[in-house]
C-alpha positions in Angstrom: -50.7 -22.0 1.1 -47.5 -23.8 1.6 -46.1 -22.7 -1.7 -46.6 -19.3 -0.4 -44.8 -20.0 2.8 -42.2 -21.3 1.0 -41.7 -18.3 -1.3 -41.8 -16.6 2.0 -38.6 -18.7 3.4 -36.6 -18.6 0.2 -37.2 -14.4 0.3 -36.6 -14.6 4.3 -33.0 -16.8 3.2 -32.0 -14.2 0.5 -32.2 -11.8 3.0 -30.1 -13.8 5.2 -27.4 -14.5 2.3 -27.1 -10.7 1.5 -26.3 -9.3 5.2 -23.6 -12.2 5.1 -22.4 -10.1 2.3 -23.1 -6.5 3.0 -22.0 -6.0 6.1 -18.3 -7.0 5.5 -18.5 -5.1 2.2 -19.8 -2.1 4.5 -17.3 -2.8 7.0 -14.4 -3.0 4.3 -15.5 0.4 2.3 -15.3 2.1 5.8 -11.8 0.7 6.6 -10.7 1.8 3.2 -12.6 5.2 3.2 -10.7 5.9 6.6 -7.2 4.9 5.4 -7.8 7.0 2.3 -8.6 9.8 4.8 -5.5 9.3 6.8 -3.1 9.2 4.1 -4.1 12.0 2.3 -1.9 14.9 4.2 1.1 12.6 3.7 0.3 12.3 -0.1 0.3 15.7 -0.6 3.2 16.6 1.5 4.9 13.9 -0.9 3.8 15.1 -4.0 4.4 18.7 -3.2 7.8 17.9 -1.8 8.8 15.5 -5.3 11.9 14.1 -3.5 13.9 12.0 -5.4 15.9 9.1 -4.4 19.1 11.1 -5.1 18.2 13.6 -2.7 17.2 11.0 0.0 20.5 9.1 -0.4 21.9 12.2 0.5 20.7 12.5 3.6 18.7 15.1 6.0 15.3 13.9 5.0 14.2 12.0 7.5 10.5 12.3 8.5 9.6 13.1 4.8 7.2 11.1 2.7 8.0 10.2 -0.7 5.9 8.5 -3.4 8.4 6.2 -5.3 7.4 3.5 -7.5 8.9 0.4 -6.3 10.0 -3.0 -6.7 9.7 -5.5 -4.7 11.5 -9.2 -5.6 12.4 -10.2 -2.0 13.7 -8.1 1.4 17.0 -7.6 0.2 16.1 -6.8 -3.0 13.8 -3.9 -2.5 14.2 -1.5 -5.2 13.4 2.5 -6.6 12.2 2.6 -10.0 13.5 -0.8 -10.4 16.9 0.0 -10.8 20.0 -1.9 -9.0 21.4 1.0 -8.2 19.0 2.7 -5.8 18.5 0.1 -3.3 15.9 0.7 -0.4 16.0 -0.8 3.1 12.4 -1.2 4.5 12.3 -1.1 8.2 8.9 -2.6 8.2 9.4 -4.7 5.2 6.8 -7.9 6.5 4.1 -5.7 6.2 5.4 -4.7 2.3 3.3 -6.2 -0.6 5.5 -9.0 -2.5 6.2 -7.8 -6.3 5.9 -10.9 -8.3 7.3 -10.1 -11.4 10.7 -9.7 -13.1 12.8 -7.4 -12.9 12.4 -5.6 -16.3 8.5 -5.2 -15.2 7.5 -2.1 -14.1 7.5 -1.4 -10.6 4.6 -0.3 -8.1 4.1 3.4 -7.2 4.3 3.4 -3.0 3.6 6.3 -0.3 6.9 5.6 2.0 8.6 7.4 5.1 11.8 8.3 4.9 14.2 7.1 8.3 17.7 8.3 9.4 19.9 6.5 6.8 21.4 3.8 8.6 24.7 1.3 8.3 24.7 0.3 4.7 23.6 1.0 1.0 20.5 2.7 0.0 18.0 4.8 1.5 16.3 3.4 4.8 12.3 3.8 4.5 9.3 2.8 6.2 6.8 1.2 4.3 3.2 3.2 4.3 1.0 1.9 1.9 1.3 0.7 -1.8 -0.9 3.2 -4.2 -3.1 2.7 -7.0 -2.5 3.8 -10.1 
């Protein structure tokens, strides 16, 4: 009898151990099912619009989204396709995801919003979210 009880307890502890688990997993799928959901009409609008960073740097696309792969080696060094030469300035760049690499490793592909260009090089952006490949 009290081996049983005690198989009882271990099951009953199990139990326990997995709702510690589940529910944030639950919790976290939902979160990421509803940010999916949310960023779906401005990934299309960017991949239907394919604007380049040529085009943004020339100005009048503000309010646009554009998916950019980008680089990401320190706030002022924020860059498009990991190039020098097409700098970006991140309005909300504390909320960017640091790029740890070099910079002759390939970049990350990012869902961004593009601002009224501003004082200063490159194209002013506001971070949305960084994408999977």
């Amino acid at each position: 009898m009290p081996l049983l009880a005690l198989g009882v307890l271990g099951a009953l502890f199990v139990v326990y151990l997995l709702a510690l688990w589940l529910v944030p997993a639950f919790k976290g799928y939902a979160i990421a099912r509803d940010r999916r959901a949310e960023l779906a009409g401005p990934l299309e609008q960017a991949r239907a619009d394919r604007l380049t960073y040529a085009q943004a740097a020339s100005g009048g696309f503000a309010g646009k989204y554009a998916v950019w792969c980008v680089q990401n080696r320190g706030e002022g060094a924020v860059t498009a396709d990991g190039d020098a030469r097409k700098p970006l300035r991140v309005s909300n760049y504390r909320f960017m995801p640091a790029y740890s690499g070099s910079k002759h490793q390939a970049c990350t592909p990012m869902l961004l919003l593009l601002e009224e260009p501003g004082e200063g090089p490159g194209v002013r952006v506001n971070f949305e979210e960084a994408l999977e490949i």
